[in-house]
PyMOL CGO cylinders between C-alpha atoms (Angstrom):
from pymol import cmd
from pymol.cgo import CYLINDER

trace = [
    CYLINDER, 156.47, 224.33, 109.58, 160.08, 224.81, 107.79, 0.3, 1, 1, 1, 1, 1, 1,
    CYLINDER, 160.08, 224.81, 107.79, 163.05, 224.98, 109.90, 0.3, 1, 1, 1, 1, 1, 1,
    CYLINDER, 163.05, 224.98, 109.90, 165.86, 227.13, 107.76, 0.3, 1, 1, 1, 1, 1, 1,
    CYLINDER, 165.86, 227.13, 107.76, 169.26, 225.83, 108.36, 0.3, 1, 1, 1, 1, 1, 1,
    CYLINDER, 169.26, 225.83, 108.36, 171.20, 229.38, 109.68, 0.3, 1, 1, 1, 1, 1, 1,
    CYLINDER, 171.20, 229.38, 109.68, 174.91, 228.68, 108.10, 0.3, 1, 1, 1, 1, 1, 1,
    CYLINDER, 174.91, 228.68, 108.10, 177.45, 230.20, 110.68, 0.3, 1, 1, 1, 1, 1, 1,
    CYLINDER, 177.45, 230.20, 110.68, 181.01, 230.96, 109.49, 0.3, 1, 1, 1, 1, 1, 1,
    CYLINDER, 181.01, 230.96, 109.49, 184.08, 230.01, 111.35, 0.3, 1, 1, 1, 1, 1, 1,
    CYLINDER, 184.08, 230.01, 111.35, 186.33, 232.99, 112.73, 0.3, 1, 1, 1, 1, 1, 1,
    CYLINDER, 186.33, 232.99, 112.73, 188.96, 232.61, 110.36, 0.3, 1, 1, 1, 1, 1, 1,
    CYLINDER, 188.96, 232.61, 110.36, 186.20, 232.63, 107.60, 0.3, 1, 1, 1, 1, 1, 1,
    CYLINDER, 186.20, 232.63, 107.60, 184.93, 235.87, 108.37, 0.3, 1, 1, 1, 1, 1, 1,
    CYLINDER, 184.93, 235.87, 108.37, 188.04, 237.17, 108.33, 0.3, 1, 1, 1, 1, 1, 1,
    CYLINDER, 188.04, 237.17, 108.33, 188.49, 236.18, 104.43, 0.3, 1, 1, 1, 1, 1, 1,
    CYLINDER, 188.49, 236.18, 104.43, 191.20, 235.16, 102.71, 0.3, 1, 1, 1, 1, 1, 1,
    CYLINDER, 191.20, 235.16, 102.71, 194.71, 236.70, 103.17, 0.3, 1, 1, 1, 1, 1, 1,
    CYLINDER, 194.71, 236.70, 103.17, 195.45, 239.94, 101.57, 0.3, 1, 1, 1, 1, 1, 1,
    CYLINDER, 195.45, 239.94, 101.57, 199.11, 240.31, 102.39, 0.3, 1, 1, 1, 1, 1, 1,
    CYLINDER, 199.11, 240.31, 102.39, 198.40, 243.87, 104.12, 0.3, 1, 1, 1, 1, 1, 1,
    CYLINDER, 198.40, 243.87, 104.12, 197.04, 242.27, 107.11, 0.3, 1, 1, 1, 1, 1, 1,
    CYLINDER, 197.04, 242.27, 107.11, 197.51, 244.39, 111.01, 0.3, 1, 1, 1, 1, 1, 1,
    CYLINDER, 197.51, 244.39, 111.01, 199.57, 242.88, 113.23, 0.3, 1, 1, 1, 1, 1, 1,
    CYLINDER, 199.57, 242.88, 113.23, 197.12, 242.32, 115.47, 0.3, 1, 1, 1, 1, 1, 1,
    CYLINDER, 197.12, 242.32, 115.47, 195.23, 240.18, 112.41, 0.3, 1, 1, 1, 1, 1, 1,
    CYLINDER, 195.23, 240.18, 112.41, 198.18, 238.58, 112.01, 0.3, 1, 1, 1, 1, 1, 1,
    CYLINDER, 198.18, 238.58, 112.01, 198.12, 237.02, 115.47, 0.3, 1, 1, 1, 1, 1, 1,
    CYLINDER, 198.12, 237.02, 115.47, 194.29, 236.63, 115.99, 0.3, 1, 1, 1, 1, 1, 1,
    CYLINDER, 194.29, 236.63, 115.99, 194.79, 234.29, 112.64, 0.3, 1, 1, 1, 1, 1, 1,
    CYLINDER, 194.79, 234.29, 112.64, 197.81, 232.59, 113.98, 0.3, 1, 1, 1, 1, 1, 1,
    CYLINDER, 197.81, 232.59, 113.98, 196.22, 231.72, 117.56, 0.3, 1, 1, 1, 1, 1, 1,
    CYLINDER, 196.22, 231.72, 117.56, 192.99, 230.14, 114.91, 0.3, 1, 1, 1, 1, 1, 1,
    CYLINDER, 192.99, 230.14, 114.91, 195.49, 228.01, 113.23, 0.3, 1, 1, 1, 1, 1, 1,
    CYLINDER, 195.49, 228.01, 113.23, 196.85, 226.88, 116.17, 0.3, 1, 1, 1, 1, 1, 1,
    CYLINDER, 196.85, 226.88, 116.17, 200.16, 228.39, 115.10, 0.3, 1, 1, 1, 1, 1, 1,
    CYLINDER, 200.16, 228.39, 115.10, 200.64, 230.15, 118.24, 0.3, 1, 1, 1, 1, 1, 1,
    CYLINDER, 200.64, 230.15, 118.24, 199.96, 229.73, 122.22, 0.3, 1, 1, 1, 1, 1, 1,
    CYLINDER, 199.96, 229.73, 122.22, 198.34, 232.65, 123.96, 0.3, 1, 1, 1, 1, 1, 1,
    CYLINDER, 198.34, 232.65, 123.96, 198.87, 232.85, 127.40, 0.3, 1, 1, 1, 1, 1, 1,
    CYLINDER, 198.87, 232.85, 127.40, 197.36, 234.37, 130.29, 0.3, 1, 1, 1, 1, 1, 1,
    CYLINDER, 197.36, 234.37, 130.29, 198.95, 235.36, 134.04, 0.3, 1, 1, 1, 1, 1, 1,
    CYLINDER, 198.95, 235.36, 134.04, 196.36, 234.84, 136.41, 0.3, 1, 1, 1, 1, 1, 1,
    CYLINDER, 196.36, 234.84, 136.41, 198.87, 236.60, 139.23, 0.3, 1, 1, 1, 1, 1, 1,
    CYLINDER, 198.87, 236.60, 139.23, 199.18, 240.19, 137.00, 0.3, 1, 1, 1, 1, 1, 1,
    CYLINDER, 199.18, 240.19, 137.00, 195.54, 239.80, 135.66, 0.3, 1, 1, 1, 1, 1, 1,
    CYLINDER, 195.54, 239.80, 135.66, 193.56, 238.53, 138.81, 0.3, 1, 1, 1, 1, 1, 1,
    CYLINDER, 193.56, 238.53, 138.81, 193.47, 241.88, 140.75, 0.3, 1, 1, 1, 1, 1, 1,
    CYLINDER, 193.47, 241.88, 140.75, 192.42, 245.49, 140.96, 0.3, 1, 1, 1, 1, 1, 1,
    CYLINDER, 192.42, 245.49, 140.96, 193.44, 247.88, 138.43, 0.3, 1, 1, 1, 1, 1, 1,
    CYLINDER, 193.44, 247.88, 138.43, 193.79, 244.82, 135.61, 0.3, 1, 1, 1, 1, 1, 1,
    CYLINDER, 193.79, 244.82, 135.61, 191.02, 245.53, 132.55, 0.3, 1, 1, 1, 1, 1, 1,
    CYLINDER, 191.02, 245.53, 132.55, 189.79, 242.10, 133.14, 0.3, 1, 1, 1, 1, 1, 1,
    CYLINDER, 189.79, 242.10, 133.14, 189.23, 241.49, 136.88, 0.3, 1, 1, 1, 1, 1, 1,
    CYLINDER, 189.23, 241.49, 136.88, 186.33, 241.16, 138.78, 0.3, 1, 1, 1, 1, 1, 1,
    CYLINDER, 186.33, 241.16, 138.78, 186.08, 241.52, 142.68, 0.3, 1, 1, 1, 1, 1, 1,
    CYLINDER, 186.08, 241.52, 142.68, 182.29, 240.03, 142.13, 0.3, 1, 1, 1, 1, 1, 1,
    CYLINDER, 182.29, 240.03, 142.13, 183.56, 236.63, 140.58, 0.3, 1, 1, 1, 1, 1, 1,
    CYLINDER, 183.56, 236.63, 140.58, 186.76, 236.89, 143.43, 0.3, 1, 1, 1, 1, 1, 1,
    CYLINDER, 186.76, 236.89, 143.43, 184.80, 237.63, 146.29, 0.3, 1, 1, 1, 1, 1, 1,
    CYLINDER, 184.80, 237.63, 146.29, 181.36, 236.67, 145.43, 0.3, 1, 1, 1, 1, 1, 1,
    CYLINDER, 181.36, 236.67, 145.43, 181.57, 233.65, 146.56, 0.3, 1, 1, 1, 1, 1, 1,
    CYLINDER, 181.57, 233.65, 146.56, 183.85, 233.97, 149.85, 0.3, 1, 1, 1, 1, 1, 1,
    CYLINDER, 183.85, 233.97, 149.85, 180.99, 236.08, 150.69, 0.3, 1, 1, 1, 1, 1, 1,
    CYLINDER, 180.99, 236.08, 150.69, 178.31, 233.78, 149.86, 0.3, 1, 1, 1, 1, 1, 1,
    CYLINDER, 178.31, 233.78, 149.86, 180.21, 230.87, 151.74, 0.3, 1, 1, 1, 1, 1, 1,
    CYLINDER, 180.21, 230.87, 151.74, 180.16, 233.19, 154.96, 0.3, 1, 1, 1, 1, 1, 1,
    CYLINDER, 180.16, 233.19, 154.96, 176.93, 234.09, 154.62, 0.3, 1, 1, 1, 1, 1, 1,
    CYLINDER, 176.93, 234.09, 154.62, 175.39, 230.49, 154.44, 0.3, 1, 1, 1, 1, 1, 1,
    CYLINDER, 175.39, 230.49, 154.44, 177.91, 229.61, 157.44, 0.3, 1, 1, 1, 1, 1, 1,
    CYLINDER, 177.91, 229.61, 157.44, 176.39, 232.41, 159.99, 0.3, 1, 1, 1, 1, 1, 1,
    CYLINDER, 176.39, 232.41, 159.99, 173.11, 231.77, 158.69, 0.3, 1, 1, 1, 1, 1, 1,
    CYLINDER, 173.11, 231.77, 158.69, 173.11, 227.69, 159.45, 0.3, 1, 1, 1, 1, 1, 1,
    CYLINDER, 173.11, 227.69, 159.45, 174.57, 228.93, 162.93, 0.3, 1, 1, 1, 1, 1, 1,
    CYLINDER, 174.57, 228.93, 162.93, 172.19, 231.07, 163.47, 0.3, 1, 1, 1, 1, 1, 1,
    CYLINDER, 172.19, 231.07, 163.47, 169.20, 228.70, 162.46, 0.3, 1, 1, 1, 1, 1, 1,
    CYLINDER, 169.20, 228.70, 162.46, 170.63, 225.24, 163.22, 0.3, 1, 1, 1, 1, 1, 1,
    CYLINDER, 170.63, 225.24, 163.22, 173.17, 225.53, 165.55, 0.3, 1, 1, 1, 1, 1, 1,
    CYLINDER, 173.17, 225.53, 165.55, 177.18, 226.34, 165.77, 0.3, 1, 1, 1, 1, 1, 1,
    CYLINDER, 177.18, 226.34, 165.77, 177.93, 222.33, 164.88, 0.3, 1, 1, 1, 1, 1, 1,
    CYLINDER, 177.93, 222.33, 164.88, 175.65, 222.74, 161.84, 0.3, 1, 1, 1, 1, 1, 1,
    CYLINDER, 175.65, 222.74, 161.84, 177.43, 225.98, 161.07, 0.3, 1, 1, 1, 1, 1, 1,
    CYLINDER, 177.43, 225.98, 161.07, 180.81, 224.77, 161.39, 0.3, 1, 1, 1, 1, 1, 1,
    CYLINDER, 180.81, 224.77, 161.39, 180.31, 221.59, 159.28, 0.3, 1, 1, 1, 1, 1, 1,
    CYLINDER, 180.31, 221.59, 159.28, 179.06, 223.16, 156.45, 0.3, 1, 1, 1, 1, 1, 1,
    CYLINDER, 179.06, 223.16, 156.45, 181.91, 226.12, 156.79, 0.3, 1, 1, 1, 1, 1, 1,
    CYLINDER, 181.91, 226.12, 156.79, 184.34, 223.43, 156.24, 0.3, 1, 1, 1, 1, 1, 1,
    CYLINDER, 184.34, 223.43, 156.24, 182.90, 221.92, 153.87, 0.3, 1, 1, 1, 1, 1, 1,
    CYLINDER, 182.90, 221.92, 153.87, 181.75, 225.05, 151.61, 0.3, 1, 1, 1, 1, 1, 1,
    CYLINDER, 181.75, 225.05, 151.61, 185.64, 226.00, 152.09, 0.3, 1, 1, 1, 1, 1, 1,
    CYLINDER, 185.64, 226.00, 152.09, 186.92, 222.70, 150.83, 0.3, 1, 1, 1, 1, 1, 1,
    CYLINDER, 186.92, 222.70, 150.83, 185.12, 223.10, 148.26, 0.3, 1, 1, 1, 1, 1, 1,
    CYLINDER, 185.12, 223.10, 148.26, 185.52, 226.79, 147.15, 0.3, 1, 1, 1, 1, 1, 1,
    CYLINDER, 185.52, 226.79, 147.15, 189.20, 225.84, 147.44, 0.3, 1, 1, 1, 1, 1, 1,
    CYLINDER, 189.20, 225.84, 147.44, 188.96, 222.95, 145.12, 0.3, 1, 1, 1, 1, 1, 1,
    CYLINDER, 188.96, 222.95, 145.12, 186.22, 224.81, 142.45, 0.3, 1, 1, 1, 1, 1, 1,
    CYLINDER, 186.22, 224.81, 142.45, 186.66, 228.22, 142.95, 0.3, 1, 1, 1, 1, 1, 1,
    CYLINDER, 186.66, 228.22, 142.95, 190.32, 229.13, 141.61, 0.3, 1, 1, 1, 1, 1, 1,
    CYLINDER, 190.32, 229.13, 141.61, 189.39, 227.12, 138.53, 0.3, 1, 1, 1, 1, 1, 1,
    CYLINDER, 189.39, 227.12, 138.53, 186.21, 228.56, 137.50, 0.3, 1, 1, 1, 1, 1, 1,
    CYLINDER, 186.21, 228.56, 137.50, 187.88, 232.20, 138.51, 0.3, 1, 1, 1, 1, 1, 1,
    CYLINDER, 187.88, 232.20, 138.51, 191.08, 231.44, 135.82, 0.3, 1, 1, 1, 1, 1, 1,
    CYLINDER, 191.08, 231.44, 135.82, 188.08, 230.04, 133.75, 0.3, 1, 1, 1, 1, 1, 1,
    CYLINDER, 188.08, 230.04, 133.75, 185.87, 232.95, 133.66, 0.3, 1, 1, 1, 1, 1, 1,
    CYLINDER, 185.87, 232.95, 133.66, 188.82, 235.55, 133.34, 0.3, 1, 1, 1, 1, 1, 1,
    CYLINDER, 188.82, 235.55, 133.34, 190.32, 233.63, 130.29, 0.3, 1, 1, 1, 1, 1, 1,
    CYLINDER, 190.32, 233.63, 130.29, 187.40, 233.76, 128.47, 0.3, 1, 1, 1, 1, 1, 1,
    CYLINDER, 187.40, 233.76, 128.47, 187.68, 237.93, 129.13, 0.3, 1, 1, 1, 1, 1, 1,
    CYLINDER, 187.68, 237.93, 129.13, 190.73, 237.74, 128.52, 0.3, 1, 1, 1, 1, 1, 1,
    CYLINDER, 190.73, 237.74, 128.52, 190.50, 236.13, 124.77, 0.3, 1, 1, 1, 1, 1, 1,
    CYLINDER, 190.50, 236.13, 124.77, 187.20, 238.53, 123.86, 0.3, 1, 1, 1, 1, 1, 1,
    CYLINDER, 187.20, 238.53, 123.86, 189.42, 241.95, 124.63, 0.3, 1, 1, 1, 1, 1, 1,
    CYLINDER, 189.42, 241.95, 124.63, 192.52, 240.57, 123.13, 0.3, 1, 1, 1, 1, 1, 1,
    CYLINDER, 192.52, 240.57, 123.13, 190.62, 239.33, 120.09, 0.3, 1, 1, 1, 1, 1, 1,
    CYLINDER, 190.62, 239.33, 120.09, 187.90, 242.01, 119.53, 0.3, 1, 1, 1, 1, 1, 1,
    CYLINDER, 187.90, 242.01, 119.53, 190.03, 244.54, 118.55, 0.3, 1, 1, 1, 1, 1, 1,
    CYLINDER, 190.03, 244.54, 118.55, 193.27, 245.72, 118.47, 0.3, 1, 1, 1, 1, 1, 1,
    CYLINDER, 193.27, 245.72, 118.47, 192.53, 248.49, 120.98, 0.3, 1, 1, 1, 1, 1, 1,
    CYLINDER, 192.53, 248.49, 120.98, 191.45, 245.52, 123.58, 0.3, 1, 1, 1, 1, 1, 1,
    CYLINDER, 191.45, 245.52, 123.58, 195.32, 244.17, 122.79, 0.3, 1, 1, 1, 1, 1, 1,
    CYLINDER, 195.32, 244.17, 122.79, 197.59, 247.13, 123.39, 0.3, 1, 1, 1, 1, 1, 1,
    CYLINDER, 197.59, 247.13, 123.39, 195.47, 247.64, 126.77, 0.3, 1, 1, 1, 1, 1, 1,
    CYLINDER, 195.47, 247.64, 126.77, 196.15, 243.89, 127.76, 0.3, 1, 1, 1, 1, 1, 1,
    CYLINDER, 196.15, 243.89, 127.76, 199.41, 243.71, 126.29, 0.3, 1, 1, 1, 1, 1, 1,
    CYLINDER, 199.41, 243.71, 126.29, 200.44, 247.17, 128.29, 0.3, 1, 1, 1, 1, 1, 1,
    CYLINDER, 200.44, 247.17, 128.29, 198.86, 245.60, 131.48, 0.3, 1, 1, 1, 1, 1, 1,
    CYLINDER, 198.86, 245.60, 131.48, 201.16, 243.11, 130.96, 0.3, 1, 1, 1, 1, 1, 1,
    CYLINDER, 201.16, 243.11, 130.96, 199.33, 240.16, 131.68, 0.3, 1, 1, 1, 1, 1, 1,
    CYLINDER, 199.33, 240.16, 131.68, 199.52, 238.08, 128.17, 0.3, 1, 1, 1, 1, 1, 1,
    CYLINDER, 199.52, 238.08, 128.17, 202.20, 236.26, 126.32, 0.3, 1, 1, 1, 1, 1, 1,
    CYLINDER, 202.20, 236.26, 126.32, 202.89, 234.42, 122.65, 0.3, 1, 1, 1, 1, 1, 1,
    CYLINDER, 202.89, 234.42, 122.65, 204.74, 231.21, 122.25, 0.3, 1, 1, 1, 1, 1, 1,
    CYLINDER, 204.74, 231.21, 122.25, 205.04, 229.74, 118.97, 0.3, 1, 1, 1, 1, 1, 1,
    CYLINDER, 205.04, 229.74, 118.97, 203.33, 226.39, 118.57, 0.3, 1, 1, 1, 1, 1, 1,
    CYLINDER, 203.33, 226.39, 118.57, 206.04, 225.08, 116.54, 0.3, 1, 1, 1, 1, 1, 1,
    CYLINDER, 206.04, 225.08, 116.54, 209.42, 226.73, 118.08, 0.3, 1, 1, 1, 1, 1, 1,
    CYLINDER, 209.42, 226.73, 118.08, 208.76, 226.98, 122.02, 0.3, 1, 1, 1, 1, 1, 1,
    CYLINDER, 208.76, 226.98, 122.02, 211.88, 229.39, 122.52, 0.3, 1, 1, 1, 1, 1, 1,
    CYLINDER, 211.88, 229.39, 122.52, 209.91, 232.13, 120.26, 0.3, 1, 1, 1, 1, 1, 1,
    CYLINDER, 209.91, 232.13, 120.26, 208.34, 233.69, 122.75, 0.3, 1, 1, 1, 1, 1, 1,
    CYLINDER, 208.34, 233.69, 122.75, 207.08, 237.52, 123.34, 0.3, 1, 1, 1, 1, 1, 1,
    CYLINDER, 207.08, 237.52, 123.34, 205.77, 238.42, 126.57, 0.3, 1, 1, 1, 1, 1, 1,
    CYLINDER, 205.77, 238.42, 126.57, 203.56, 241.85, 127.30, 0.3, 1, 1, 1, 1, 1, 1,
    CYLINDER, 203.56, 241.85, 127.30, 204.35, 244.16, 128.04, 0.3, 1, 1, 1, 1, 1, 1,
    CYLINDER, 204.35, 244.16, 128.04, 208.25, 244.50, 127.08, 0.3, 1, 1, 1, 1, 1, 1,
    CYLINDER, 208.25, 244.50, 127.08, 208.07, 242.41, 124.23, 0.3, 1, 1, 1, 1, 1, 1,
    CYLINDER, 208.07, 242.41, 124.23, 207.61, 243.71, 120.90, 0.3, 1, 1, 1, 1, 1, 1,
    CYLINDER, 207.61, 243.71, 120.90, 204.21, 242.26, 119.94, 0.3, 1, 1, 1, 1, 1, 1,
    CYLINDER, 204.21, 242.26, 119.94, 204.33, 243.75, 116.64, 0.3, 1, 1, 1, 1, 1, 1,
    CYLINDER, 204.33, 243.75, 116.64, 207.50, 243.10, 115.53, 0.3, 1, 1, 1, 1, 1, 1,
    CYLINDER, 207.50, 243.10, 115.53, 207.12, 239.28, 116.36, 0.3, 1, 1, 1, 1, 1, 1,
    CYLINDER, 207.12, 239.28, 116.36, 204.10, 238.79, 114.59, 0.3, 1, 1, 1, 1, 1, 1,
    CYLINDER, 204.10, 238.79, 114.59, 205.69, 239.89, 111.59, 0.3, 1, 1, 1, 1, 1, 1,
    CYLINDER, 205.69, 239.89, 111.59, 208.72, 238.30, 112.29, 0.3, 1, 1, 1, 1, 1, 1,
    CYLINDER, 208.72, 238.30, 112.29, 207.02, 234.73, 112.75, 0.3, 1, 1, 1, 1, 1, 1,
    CYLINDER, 207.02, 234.73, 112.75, 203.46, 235.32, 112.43, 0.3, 1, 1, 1, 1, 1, 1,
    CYLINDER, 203.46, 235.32, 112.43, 203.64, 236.48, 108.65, 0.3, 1, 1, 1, 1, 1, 1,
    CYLINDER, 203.64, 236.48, 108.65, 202.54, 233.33, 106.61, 0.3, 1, 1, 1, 1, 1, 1,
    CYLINDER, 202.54, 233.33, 106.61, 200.28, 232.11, 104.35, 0.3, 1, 1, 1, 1, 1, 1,
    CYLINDER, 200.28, 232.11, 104.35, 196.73, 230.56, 106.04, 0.3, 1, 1, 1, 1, 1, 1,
    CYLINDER, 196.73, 230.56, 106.04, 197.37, 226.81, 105.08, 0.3, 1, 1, 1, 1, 1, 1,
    CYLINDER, 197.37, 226.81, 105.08, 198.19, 224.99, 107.95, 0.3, 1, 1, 1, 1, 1, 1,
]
cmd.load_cgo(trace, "trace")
């Protein structure tokens, strides 16, 4: 039995070497690989209804879940039973559950913004991203009345070595 060794290329290897005509949009997406530039996400403008990235599953999911398990230990064990492990399913859900929520919605976030360009305007006009330059923290551009475009050619517009 052979095992073949499946070579997998890095992001900024599939893109290919520079061409000088590059989008915008390539522009940044090879910046943020270099680690030239901070993307950020706002978890207040993209955490709720209407945003292209929110989920009410992942938001309310577990709320849900945490009632359901309370009314269900009343129910079968009694109202201490039920009450102990409300507080303690809440403690945790408080502790767990805004992280894995920013978690989750990041990882969205970055596969829209980075798929296409089409998956940037729509976050960008949202509103709910921002660039920062790794090197210069006062270059910033923040969606959606910055001028994405014109900063990454203004800053973004270099040559790949790092």
């Amino acid at each position: 039995m052979s095992t073949k060794k499946i070579d997998t290329l890095s992001p900024l290897e599939e893109l290919g070497p520079r061409t000088g005509d590059e989008s915008p949009h390539e522009l940044i997406y090879r910046s943020y690989l270099l680690g030239r530039m901070h993307f950020g996400t706002k978890i207040a403008i993209l955490n709720r209804p209407g945003s292209p990235v929110y989920n009410a599953y992942e938001n309310w999911g577990p709320v849900a879940l945490i009632a359901f398990m309370a009314i269900y230990t009343v129910l079968t064990s009694g109202v201490g039973a039920g009450l102990t492990l409300l507080l303690v399913l809440v403690v945790a859900g408080v502790l767990i559950l805004p992280k894995w929520v920013l978690k989750k919605m990041r990882i969205r976030v970055l596969e829209m913004a980075f798929s296409g360009e089409q998956g940037w305007v729509e976050l960008w006009r949202h509103g709910g991203i921002s660039m920062r330059l790794a090197a210069d923290a006062g270059a910033v551009c923040d969606g959606p009345e910055g001028d994405w475009e014109a900063f990454a050619r203004q800053y973004l517009d270099l040559p790949d070595e790092p």
